[in-house]
Every structure is written in C-alpha cells, then in structure tokens.
C-alpha positions as CSV (number, residue, x, y, z in Angstrom):
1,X,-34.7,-16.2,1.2
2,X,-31.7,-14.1,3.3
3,X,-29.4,-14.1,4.5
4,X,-26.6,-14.7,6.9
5,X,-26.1,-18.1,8.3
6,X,-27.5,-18.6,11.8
7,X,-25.3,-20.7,13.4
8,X,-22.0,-18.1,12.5
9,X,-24.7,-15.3,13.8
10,X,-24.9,-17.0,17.2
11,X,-21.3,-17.8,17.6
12,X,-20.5,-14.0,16.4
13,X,-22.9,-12.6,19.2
14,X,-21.3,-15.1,21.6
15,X,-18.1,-13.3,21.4
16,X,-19.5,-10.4,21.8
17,X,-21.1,-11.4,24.8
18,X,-17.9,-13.1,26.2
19,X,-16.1,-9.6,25.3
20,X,-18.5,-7.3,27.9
21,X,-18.6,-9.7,30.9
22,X,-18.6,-6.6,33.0
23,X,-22.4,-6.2,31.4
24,X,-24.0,-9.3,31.2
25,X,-23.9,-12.2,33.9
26,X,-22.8,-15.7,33.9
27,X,-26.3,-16.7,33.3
28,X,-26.1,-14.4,29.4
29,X,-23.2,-16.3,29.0
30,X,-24.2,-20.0,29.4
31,X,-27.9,-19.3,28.2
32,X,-26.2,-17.8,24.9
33,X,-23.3,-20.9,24.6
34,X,-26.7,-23.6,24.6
35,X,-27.9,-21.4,21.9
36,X,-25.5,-21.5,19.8
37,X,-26.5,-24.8,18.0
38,X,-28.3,-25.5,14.8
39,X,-31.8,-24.1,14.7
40,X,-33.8,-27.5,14.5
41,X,-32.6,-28.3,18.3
42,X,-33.6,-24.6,20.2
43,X,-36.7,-24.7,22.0
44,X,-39.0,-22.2,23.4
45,X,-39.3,-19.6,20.5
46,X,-42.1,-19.4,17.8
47,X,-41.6,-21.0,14.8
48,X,-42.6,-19.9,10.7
49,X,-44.8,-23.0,10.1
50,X,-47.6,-21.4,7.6
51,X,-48.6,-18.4,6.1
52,X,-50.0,-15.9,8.3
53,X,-51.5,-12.7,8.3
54,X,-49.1,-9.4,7.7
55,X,-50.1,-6.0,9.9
56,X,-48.6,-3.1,8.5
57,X,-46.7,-1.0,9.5
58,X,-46.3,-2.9,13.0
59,X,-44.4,-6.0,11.5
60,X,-42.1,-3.4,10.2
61,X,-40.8,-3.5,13.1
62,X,-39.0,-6.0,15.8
63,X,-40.6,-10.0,16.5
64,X,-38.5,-10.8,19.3
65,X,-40.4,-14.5,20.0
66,X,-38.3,-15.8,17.1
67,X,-34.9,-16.3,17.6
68,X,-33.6,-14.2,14.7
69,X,-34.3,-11.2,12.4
70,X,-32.8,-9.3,10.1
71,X,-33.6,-5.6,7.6
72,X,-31.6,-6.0,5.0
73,X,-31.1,-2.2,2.8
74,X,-29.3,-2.5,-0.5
75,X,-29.3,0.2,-3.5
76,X,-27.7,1.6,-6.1
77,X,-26.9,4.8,-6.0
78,X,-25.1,7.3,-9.5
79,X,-24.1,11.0,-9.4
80,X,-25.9,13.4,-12.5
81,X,-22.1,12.4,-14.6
82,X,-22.2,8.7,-14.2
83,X,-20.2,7.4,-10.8
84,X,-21.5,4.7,-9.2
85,X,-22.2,3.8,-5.8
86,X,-23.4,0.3,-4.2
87,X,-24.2,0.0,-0.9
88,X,-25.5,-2.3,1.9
89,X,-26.4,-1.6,5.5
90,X,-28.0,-4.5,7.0
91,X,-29.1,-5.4,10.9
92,X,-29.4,-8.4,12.7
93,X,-31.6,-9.3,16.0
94,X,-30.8,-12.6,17.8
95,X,-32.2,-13.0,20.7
96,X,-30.3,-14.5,24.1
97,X,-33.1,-16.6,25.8
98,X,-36.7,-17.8,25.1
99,X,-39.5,-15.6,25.7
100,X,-40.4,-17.5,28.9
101,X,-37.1,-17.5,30.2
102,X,-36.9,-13.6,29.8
103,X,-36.2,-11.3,33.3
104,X,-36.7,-8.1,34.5
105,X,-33.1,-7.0,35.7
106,X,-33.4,-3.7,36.9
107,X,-30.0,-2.6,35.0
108,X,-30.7,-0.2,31.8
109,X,-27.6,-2.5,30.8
110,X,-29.6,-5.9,31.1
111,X,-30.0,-7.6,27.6
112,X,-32.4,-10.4,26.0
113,X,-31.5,-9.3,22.8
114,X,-28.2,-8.8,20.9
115,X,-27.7,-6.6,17.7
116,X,-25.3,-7.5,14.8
117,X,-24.5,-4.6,11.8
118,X,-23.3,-4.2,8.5
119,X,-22.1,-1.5,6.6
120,X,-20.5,-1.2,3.1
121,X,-19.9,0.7,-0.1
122,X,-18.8,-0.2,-3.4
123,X,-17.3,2.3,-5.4
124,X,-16.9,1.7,-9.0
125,X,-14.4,4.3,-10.0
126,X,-12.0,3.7,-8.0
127,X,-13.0,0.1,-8.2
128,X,-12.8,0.2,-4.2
129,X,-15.6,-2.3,-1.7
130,X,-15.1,-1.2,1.9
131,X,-17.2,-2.7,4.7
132,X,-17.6,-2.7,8.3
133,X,-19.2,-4.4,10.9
134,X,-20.6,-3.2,14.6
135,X,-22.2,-5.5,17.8
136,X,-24.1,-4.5,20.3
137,X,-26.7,-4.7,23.0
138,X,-30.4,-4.3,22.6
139,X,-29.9,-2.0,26.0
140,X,-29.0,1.2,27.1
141,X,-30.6,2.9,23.5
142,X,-27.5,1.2,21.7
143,X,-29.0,-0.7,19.5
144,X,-33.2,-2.1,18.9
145,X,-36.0,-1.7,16.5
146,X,-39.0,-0.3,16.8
147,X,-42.5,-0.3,14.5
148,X,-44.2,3.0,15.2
149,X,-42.8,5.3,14.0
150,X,-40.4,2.3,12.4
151,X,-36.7,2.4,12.8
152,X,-33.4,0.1,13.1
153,X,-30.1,1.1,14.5
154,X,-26.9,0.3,16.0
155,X,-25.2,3.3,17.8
156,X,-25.3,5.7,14.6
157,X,-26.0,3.6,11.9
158,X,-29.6,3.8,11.7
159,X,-32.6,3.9,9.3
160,X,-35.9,5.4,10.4
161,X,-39.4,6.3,8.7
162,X,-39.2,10.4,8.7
163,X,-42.8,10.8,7.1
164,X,-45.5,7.9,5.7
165,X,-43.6,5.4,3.4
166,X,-40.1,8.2,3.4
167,X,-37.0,7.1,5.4
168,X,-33.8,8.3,6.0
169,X,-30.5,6.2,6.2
170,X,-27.2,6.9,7.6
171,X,-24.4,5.5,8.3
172,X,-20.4,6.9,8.4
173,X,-17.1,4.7,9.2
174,X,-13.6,5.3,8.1
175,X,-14.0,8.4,5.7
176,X,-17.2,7.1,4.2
177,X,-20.7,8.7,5.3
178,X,-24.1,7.4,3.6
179,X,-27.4,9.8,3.8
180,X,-30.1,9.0,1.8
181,X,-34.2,9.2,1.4
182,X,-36.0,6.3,0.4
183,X,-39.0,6.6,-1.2
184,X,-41.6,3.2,-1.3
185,X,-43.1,3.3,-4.4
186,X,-44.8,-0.2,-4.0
187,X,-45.3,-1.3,-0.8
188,X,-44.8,-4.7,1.0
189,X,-44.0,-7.4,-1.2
190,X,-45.2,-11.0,0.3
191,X,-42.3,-13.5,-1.0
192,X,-42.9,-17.0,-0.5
193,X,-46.9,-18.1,-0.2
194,X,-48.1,-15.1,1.6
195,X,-45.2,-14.4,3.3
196,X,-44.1,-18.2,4.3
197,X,-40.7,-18.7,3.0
198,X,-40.3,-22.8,3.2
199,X,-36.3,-23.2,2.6
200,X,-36.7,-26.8,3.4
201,X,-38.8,-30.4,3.7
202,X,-40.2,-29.6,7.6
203,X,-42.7,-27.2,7.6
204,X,-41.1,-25.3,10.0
205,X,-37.3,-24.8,8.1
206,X,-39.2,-21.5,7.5
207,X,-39.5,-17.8,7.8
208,X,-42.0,-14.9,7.5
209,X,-40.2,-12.7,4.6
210,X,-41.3,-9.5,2.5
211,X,-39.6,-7.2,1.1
212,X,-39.5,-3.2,-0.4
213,X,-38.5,-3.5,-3.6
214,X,-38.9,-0.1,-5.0
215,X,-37.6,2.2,-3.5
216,X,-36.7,5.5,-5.0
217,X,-33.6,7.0,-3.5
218,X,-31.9,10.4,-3.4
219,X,-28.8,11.8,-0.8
220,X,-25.0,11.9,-0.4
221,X,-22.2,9.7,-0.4
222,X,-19.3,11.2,1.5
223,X,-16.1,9.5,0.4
224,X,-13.4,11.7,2.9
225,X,-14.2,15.3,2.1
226,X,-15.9,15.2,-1.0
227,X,-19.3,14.8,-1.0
228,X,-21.3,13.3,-4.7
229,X,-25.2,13.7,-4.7
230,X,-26.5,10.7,-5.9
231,X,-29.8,9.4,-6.8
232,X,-31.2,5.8,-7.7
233,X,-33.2,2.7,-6.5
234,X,-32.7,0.7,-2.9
235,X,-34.2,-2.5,-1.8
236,X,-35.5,-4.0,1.5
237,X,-35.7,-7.3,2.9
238,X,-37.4,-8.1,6.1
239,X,-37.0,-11.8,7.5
240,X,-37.8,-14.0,10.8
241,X,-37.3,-16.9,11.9
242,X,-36.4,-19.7,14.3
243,X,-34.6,-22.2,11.5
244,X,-31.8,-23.1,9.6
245,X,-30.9,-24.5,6.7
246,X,-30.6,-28.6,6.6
247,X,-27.4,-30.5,7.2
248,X,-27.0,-31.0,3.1
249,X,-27.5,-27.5,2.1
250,X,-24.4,-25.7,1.9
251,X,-25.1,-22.0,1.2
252,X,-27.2,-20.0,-1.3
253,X,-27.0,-17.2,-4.0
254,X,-29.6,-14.5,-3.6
255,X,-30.4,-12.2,-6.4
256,X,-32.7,-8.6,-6.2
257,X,-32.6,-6.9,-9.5
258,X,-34.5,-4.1,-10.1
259,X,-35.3,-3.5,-14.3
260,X,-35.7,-0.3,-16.0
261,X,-39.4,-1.5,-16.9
262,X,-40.7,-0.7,-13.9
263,X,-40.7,-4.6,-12.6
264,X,-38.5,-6.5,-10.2
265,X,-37.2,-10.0,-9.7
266,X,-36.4,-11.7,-6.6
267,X,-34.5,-15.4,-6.4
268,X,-32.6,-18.2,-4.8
269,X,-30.7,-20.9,-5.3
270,X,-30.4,-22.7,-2.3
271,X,-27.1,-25.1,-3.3
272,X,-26.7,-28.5,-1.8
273,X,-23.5,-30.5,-0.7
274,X,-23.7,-32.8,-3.7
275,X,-23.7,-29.7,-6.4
276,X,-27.5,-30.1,-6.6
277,X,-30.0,-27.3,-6.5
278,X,-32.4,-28.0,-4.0
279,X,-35.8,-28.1,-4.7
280,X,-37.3,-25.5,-2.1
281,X,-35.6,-22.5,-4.2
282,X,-37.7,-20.0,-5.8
283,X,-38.8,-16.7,-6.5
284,X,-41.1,-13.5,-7.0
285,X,-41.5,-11.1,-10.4
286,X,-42.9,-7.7,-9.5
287,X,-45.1,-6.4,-12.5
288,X,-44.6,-2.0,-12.7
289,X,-48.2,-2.0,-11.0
290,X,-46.9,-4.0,-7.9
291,X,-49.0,-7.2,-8.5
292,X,-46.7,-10.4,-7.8
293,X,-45.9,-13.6,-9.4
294,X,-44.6,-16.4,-7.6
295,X,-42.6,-19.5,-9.4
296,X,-40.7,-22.8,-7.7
297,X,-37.3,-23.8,-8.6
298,X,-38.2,-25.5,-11.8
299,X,-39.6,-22.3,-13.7
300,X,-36.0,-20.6,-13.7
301,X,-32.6,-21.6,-14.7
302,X,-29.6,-19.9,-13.5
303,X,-26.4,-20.7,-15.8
304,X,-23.2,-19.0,-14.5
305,X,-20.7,-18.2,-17.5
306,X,-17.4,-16.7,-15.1
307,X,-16.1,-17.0,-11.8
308,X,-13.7,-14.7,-9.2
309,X,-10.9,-16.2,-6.3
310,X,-11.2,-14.1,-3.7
311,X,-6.9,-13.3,-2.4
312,X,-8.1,-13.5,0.8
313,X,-10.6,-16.3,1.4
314,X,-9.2,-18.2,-1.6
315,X,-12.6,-18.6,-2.4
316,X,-14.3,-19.1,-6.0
317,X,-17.3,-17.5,-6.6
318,X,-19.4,-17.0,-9.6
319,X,-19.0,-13.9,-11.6
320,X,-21.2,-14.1,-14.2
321,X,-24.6,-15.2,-14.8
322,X,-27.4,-15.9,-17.9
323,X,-30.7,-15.8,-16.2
324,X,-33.9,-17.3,-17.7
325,X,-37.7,-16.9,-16.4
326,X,-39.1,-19.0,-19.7
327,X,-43.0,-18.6,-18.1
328,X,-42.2,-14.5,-17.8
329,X,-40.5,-14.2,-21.4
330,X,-37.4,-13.1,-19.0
331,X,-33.9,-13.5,-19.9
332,X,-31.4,-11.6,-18.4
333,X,-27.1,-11.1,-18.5
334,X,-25.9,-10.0,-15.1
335,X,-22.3,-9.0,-14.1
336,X,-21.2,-7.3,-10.9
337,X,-19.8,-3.6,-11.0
338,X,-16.7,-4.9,-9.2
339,X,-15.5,-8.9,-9.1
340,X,-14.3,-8.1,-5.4
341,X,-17.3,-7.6,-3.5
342,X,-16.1,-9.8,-0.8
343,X,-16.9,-9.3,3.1
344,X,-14.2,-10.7,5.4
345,X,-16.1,-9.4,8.8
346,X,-16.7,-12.0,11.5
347,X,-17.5,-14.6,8.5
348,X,-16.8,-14.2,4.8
349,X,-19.4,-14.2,2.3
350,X,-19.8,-11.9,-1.1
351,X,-22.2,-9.3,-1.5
352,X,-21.9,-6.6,-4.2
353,X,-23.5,-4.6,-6.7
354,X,-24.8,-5.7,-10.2
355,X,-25.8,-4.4,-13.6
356,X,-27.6,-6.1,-16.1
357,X,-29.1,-6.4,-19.6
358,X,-31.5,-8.5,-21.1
359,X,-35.3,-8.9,-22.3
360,X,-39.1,-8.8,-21.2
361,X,-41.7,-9.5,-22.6
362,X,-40.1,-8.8,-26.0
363,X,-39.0,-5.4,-24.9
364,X,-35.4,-4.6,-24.5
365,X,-34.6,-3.9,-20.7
366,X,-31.6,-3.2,-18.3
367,X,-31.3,-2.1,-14.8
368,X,-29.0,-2.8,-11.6
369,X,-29.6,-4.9,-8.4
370,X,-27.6,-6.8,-5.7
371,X,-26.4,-10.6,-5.4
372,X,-25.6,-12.5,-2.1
373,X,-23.9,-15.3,-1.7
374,X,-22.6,-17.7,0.7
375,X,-21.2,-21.3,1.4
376,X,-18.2,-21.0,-0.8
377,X,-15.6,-20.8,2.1
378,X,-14.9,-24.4,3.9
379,X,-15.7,-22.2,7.0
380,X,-19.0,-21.6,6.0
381,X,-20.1,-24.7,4.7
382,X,-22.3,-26.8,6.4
383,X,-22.8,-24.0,9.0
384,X,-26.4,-22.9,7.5
C-alpha cells in the first residue's frame, strides 16, 4: 500500500522548485503549480489500471510515465550484546510534466523529474529517533534511479546492487552514518493481484507494488565516533503510480513484520473520514519458502490497545496493537521500540520500529518489523 501522501509530495517539490529559480524556468514552475492537485484530475501520465507483467531486474528500477514513485528501505538492525537499531531511508520520484510534454534543454541542469529523501534512525538505548530529509533534481548526477546495474540516490544517500541480489546502503547526516549489505533471500514479492494494488472503487486509484521482504542485513551504524556492527533483517517496497487516495479516506497504517519463522506479513488499513475501515485494505503472508498468500480487508482484524500524543504535532497515534489473521492461525502483539517515532520533515507522519510476539500455526513466534502511519495531523487529512 505506501506511502507518503501525494498531494503534500507535490507541494513539497514545488518549494523546492520555487527555491532554485536560478535552475529551472518559468515554464518548471507553472507546469509544476498545475500539478499540484489531487491525482484523479492530472492527465497525460500512465495510469495502474490492472495487473501487468513484472520484468526483473529492469522494473527495479525508475518508471518515469507515472507521475510518482517511491523505494522504501526499512530494517532492523542489533549489535552481538543486544542494542538496537531501526532505520528508514526512503526516495521519492515525481515527475514535473507529462511524458509528451517532456524537452530536450541542452542544460545538464534541465529537470523533468524531481527527487524527495528520507533518512532516519531509531535508537533504542538512548531511546533517541533522528531523521532527515534532502530534495533535489533528477539532473546534474544529483539525484535518479537506474535498473541495470539498479540503484537510487540523492547526493550521498544512495543504495545500489554491488553483486546479483547484494546491495549496499549508505547514508550519514548529523553524527549518524548507516552502511549496510542486504542480502535477498526471497525475491520480488507481488502485493496486491499480481502486482495491482487497488486502494480504491475506480480501477485506476491504483498502483504497481512489490516488495523485498527478506532481506538479510549486516554493516555499521556510526552514532558520532563510535561505530556498533550490527546485523539483522531490512525490507523493500517498490511502488508507482499516477493516483491518490479518495476524498473520504483520510490516511492509512502500514505494517511489514518480519517473524522469526521464516514468514512475513504485509498490511493496510486504509482509514476513512467517518472512523470506518475501508474496504479496499488488505494484505500478503509470505510462507519461509517465499510462496504468497493474499487476503482482503475482511480476513484480518486489527484491534489497537494504547495510543501516544506526539509534543509536537499534538497528534494521537496508536501505540499498541493485537493483530489477528484467523484464515493463517496468526495472532500477533505488536509494540514499537520507541512511542516517539514521529517525522516532523516537510509533513508529519509516524514511522518507527516494532517488535512483536505472538503465534503461527500453533508454534510460538516473535520477530521485529516497521509500522507507518499517516492522517492523524489535521494537516494531513484529507490530503491523500
């Protein structure tokens, strides 16, 4: 399902934009202020309206005839004694104008694309969440992705494939450096029906979305001048589309939890104005031997027990959850590592490291994960 709400995306890259007019011309500018409305009214980009075929390892990398696009890394990461580490580093694509309305400009600095970053660590001992953000062009080698050999990057935050199914991520702001190998274990997950993710009643409220969800992780996390080798599990989600969510969906809570079975569990709750779960929420279990199960919004019930105010965005968010899968013989207790998880970057939304206990298929299990969620600030509702 992911992740970041498209409209706040658009008027994000729009300051940008407005910040460098010694780059980009009047033309960027106005092209980029009619884009910044909600998805249903944008013309002249392709559209998720069924499943399609995947090609791997091209659609790794960028789709720039829909307007938006995302890689979304998050892990969990524990020195040999026990400190623990969460962390996301996530990139945005949106793209300025439609591919028929794209230029050759002759300047390196020219830009049809625009590149949005985030980078953050949780750190559980010192019960410390930092995180950053970055913009930039898709020009001028600042920021872009590419499939063959895949990578994603903004300036020095960057993730690339080093060798078949190995990459290497990095990224360092403010005393804290990230450098780790992940490993795929699984391969491409298709979420959705083969890769069409329907988040609402037109065919087209839609994206193409798979994700990594095995990924077995080893590095360093620098926090000032100490250094901690770490080791653990990461996650991937790869997502495009030209959409957005409808006028009475509010905001969504994400979950990828990875157990200590050997499976993994992908879900949403899209949330509507009226308190309602909407109907077009679902999710994916991923069995030890990487074959998938799909189920809709009626085959899992999501029960929150606690909740967190944010001091900043005086928002509430859930803080604890029961989690029940009654098809999988799944039931699952899930708490974050740290209640404060909360991003105040060009929008605010909470994204944070998890733990959790719970049962499978009679068999005792626990494992880790990460939880998004958004449309709990008055700015953010609405806006999706």
């Amino acid at each position: 399902m992911k992740r970041i709400a498209h409209i706040l995306i658009g008027l994000s890259l729009l300051a940008l934009i407005l910040a460098l007019p010694a780059y980009l011309s009047r033309r960027d500018v106005q092209v980029q202020a009619r884009l910044v409305t909600l998805a249903e009214k944008v013309t002249g980009f392709a559209r998720a309206q069924g499943p399609q075929a995947f090609d791997f390892p091209a659609d790794h990398g960028p789709h720039p005839d829909y307007q938006t696009e995302w890689w979304y890394y998050t892990g969990n990461l524990a020195t040999i004694d026990g400190r623990h580490f969460g962390y996301q580093l996530t990139f945005f694509r949106r793209a300025l104008v439609p591919p028929d309305q794209r230029e050759a400009r002759a300047s390196e600095w020219a830009a049809d694309q625009v590149f949005m970053a985030h980078f953050a660590v949780t750190d559980v001992a010192e019960k410390r969440h930092q995180a950053f953000e970055r913009f930039s062009r898709g020009a001028a080698g600042l920021a872009g992705a590419q499939a063959m050999p895949y990578r994603t990057w903004l300036e020095d935050w960057r993730v690339e494939e080093i060798e078949p199914d190995i990459y290497r991520l990095r990224a360092s702001e403010d005393g804290l450096t990230l450098d780790v190998h992940l490993t795929d274990e699984k391969g491409p997950v298709l979420q959705g029906d083969r890769g069409y993710s329907q988040k609402g009643p037109s065919p087209d409220n839609a994206s193409y979305y798979y994700s990594l969800t095995r990924l077995a992780s080893s590095g360093t996390v620098q926090v000032k001048d100490v250094s901690y080798q770490v080791s653990g599990w990461s996650w991937m989600d790869h997502e495009y589309s030209t959409s957005a969510l409808a006028p009475d969906q509010v905001g969504w809570d994400w979950f990828a939890l990875q157990l200590d079975d050997g499976s993994e569990l992908m879900v949403f709750h899209i949330r509507k104005a009226d308190g309602s779960i909407d109907p077009f929420s679902s999710g994916t279990l991923v069995a030890p031997d990487g074959s998938t199960r799909h189920f809709n919004h009626d085959e899992f019930d999501i029960r929150v027990k606690d909740g967190w105010r944010s001091p900043r965005s005086d928002a509430t968010y859930p803080a604890q959850w029961t989690m029940q899968v009654p098809t999988a013989n799944l039931m699952l207790e899930i708490e974050p590592y740290l209640s404060d998880q909360e991003l105040n970057v060009s929008y605010t939304y909470w994204e944070g490291a998890v733990h959790l206990t719970g049962e499978h298929a009679g068999r005792t299990v626990q494992g880790s994960g990460y939880i998004e969620m958004t449309g709990y600030t008055s700015s953010m509702q609405g806006q999706f």
